[in-house]
PyMOL commands that place a pseudoatom at each C-alpha (Angstrom):
pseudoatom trace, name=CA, resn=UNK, resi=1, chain=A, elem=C, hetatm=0, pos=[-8.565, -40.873, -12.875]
pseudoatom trace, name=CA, resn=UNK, resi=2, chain=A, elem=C, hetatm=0, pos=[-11.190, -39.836, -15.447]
pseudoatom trace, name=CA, resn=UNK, resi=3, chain=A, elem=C, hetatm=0, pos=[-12.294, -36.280, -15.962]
pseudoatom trace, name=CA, resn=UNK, resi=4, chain=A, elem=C, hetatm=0, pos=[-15.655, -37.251, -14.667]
pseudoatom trace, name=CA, resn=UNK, resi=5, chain=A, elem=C, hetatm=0, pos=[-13.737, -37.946, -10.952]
pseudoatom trace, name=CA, resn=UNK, resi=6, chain=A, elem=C, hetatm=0, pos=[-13.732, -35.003, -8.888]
pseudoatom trace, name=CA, resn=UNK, resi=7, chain=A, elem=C, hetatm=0, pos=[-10.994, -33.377, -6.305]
pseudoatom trace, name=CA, resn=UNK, resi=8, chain=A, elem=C, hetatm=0, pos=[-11.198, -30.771, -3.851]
pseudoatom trace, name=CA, resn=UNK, resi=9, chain=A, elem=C, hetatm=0, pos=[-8.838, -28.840, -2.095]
pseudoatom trace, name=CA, resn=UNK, resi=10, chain=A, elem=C, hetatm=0, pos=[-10.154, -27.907, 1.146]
pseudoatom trace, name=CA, resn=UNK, resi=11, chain=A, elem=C, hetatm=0, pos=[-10.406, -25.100, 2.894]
pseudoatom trace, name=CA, resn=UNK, resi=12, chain=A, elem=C, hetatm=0, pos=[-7.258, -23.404, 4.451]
pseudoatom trace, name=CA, resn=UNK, resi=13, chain=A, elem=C, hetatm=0, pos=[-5.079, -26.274, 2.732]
pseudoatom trace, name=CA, resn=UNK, resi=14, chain=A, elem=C, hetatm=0, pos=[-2.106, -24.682, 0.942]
pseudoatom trace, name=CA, resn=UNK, resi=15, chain=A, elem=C, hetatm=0, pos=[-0.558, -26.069, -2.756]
pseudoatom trace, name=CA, resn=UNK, resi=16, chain=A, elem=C, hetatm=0, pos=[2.638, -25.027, -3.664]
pseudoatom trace, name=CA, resn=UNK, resi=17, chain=A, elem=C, hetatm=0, pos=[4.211, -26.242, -6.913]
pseudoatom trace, name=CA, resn=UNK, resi=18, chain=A, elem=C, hetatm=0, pos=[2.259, -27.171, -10.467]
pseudoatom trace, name=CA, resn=UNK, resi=19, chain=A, elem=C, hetatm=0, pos=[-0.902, -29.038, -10.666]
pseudoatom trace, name=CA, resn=UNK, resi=20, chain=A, elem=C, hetatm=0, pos=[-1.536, -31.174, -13.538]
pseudoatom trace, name=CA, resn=UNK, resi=21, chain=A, elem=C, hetatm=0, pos=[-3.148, -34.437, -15.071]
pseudoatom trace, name=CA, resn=UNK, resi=22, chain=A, elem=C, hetatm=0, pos=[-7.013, -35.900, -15.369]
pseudoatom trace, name=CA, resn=UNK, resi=23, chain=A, elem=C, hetatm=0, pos=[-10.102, -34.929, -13.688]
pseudoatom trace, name=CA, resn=UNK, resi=24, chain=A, elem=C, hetatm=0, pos=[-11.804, -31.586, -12.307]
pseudoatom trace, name=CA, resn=UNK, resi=25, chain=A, elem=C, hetatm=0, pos=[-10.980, -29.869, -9.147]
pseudoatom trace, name=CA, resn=UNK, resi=26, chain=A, elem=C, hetatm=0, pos=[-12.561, -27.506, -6.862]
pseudoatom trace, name=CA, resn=UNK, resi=27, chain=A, elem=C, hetatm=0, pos=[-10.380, -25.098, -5.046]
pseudoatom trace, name=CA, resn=UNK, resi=28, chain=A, elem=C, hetatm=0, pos=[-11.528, -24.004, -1.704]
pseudoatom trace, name=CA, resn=UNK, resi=29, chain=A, elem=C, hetatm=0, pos=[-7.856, -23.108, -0.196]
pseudoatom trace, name=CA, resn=UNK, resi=30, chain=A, elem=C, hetatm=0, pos=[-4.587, -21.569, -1.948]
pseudoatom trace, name=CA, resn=UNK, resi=31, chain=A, elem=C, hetatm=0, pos=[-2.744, -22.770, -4.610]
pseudoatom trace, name=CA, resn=UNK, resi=32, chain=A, elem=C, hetatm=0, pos=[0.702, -21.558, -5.676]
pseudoatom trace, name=CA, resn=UNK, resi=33, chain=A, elem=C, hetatm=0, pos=[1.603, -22.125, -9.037]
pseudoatom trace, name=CA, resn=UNK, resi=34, chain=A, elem=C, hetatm=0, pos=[0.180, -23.452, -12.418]
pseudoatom trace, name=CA, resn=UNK, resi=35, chain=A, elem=C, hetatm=0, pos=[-2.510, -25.965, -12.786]
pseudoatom trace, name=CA, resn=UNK, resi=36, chain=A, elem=C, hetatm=0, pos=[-3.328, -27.990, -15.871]
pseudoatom trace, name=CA, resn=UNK, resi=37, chain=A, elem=C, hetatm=0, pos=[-6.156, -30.046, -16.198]
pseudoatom trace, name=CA, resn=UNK, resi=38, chain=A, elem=C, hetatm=0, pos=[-7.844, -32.545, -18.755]
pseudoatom trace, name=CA, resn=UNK, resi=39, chain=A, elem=C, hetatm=0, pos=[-11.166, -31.542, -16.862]
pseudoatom trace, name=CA, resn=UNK, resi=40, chain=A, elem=C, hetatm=0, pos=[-12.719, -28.478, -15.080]
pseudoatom trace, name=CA, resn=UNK, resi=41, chain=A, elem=C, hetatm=0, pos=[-11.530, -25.861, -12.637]
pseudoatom trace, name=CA, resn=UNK, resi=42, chain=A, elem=C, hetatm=0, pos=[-13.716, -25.000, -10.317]
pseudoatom trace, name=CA, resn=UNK, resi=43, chain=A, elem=C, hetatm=0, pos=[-12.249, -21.871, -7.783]
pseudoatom trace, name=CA, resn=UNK, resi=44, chain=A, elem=C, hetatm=0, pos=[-14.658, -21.745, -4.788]
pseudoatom trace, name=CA, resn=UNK, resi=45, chain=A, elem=C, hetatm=0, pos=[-15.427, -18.220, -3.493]
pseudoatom trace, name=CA, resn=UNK, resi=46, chain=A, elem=C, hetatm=0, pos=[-12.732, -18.565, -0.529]
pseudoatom trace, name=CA, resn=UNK, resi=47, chain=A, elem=C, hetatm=0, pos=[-10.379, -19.919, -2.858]
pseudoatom trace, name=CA, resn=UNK, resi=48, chain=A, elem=C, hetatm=0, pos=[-7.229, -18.269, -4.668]
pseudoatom trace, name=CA, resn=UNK, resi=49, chain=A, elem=C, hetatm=0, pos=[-4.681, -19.531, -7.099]
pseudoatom trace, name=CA, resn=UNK, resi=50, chain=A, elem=C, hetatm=0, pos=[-1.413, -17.485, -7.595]
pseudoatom trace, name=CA, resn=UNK, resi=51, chain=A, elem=C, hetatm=0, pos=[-0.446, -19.190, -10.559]
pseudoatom trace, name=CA, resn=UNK, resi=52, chain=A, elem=C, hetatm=0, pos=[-1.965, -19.684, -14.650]
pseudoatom trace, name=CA, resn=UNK, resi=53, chain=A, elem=C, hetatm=0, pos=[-5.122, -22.746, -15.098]
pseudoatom trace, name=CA, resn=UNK, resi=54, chain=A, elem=C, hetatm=0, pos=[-5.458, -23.932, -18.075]
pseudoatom trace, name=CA, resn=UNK, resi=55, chain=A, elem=C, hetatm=0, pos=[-8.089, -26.307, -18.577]
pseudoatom trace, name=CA, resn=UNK, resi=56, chain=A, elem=C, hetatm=0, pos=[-11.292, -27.712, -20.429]
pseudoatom trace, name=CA, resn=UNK, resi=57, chain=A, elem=C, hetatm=0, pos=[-13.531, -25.379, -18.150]
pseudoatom trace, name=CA, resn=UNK, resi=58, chain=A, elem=C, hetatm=0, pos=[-12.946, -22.614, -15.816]
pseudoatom trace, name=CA, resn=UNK, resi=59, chain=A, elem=C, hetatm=0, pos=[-15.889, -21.489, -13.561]
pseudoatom trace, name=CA, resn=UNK, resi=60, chain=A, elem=C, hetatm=0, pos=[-14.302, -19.033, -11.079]
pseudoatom trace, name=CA, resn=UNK, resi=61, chain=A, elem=C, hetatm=0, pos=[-16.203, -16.972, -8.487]
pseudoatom trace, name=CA, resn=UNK, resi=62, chain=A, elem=C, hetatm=0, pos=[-12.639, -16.967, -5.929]
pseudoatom trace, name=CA, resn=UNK, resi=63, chain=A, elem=C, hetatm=0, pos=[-9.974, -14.881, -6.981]
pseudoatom trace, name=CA, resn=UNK, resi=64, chain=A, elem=C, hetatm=0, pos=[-7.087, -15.321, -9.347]
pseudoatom trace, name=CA, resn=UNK, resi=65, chain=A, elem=C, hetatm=0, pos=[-3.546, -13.552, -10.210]
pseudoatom trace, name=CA, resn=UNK, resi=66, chain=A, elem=C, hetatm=0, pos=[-2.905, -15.266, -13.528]
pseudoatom trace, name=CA, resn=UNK, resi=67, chain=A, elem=C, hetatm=0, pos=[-3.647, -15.836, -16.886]
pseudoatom trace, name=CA, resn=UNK, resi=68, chain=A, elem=C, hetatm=0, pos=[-6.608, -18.400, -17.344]
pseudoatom trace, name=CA, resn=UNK, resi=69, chain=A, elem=C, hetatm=0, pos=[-6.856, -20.360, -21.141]
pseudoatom trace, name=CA, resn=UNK, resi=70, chain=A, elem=C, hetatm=0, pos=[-9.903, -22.878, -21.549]
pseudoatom trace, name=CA, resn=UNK, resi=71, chain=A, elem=C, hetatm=0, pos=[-10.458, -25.675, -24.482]
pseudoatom trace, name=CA, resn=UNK, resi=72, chain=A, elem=C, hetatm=0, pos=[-14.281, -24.709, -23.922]
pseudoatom trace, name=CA, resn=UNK, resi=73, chain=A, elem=C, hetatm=0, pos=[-15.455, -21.977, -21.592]
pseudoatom trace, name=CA, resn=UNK, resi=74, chain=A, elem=C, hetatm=0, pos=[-14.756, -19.297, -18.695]
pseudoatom trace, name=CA, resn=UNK, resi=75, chain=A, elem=C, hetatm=0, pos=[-17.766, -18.554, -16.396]
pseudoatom trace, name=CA, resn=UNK, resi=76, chain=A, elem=C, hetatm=0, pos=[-16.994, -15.657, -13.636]
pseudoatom trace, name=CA, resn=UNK, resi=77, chain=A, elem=C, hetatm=0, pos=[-19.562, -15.249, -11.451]
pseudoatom trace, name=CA, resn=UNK, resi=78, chain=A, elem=C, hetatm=0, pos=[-20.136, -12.282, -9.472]
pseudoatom trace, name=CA, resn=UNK, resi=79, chain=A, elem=C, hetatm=0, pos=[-17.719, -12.170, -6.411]
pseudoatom trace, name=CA, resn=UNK, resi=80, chain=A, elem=C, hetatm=0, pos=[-15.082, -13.731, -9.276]
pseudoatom trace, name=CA, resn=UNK, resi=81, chain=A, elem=C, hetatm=0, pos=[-11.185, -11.660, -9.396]
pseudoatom trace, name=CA, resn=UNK, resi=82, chain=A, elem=C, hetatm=0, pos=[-8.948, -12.320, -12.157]
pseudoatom trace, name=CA, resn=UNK, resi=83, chain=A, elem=C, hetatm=0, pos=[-5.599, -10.193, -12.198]
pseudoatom trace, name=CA, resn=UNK, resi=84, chain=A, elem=C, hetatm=0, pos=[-4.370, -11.563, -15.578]
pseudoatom trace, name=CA, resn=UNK, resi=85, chain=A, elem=C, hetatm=0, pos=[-5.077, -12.210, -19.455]
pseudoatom trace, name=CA, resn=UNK, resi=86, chain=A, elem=C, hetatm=0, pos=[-8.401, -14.469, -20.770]
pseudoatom trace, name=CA, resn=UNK, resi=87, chain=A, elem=C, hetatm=0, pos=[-7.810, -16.963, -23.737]
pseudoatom trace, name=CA, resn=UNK, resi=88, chain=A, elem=C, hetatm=0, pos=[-11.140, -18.657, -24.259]
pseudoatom trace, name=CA, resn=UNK, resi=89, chain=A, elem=C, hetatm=0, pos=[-13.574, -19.580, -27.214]
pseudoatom trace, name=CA, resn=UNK, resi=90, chain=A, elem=C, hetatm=0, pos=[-16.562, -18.867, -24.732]
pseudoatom trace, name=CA, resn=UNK, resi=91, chain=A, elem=C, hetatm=0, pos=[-17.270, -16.648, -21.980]
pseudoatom trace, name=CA, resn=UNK, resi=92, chain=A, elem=C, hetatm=0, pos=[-19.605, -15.835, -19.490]
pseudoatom trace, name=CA, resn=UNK, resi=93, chain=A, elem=C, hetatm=0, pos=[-19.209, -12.600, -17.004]
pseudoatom trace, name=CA, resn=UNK, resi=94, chain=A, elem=C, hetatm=0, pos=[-21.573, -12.204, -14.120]
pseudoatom trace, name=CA, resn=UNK, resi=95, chain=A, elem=C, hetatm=0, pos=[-22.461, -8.430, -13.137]
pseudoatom trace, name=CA, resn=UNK, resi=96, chain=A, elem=C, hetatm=0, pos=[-19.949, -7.740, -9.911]
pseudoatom trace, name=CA, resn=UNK, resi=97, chain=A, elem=C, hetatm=0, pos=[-17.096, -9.489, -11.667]
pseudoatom trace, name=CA, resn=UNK, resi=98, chain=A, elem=C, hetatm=0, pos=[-13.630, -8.109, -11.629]
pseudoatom trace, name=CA, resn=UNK, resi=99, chain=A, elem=C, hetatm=0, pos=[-11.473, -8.279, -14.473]
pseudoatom trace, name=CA, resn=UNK, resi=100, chain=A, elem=C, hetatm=0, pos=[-7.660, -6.547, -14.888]
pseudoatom trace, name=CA, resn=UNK, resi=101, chain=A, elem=C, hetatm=0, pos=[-6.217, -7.951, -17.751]
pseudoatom trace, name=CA, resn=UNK, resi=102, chain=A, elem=C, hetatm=0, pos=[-6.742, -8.544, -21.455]
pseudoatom trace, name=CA, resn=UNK, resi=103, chain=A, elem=C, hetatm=0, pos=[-9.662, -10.768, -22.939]
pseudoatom trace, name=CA, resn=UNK, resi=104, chain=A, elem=C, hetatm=0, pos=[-9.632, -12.504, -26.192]
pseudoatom trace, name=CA, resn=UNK, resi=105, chain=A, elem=C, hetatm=0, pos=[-12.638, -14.437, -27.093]
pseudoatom trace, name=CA, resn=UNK, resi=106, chain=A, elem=C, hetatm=0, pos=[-12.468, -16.454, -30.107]
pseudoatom trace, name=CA, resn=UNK, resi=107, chain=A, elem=C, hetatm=0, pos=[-10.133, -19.626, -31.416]
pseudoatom trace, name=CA, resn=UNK, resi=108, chain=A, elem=C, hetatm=0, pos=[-7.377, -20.542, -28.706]
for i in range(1, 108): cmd.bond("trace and resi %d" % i, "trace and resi %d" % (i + 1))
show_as sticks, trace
zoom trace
């Protein structure tokens, strides 16, 4: 799979365990546990991930308890969560927002 190729995780679907390898993914239901891309992260406003992402890009406007690293950029739009610490060379932070954790902006 390339990182253009796109997955989705529906909508009151459940992933336990780590999620890793190529391409982007948007997150509409649960995951449980880490997720590592070559690609972007996309967490859907009904989504949630219990677990760290690291990936190329994170655009989040769901909710997440963990720490998020990106190669690139974090966007977190307005109804976006994040319980956890922000490792990024770019970010962008939408007014509404929640953030309870450490940010460092800057080499990764």
């Amino acid at each position: 799979m390339s990182a253009s190729e796109s997955s989705v995780l529906a909508k009151g679907l459940l992933l336990t365990g780590q999620l890793e390898g190529e391409g982007n993914i948007k997150i509409l239901g649960t995951v449980k546990g880490k997720i590592m891309l070559n690609g972007d992260c996309h967490v859907d406003q009904q989504g949630q991930v219990d677990g760290d992402i690291e990936a190329e890009n994170i655009f989040l406007a769901g909710k997440v308890t963990g720490n998020l690293a990106a190669l690139n950029r974090v966007e977190i739009l307005g109804t976006g969560q994040v319980h956890g610490d922000i490792r990024v060379p770019r970010i962008s932070i939408s007014d509404g927002a929640s953030i309870n954790g450490h940010v460092h902006v800057g080499d990764v």
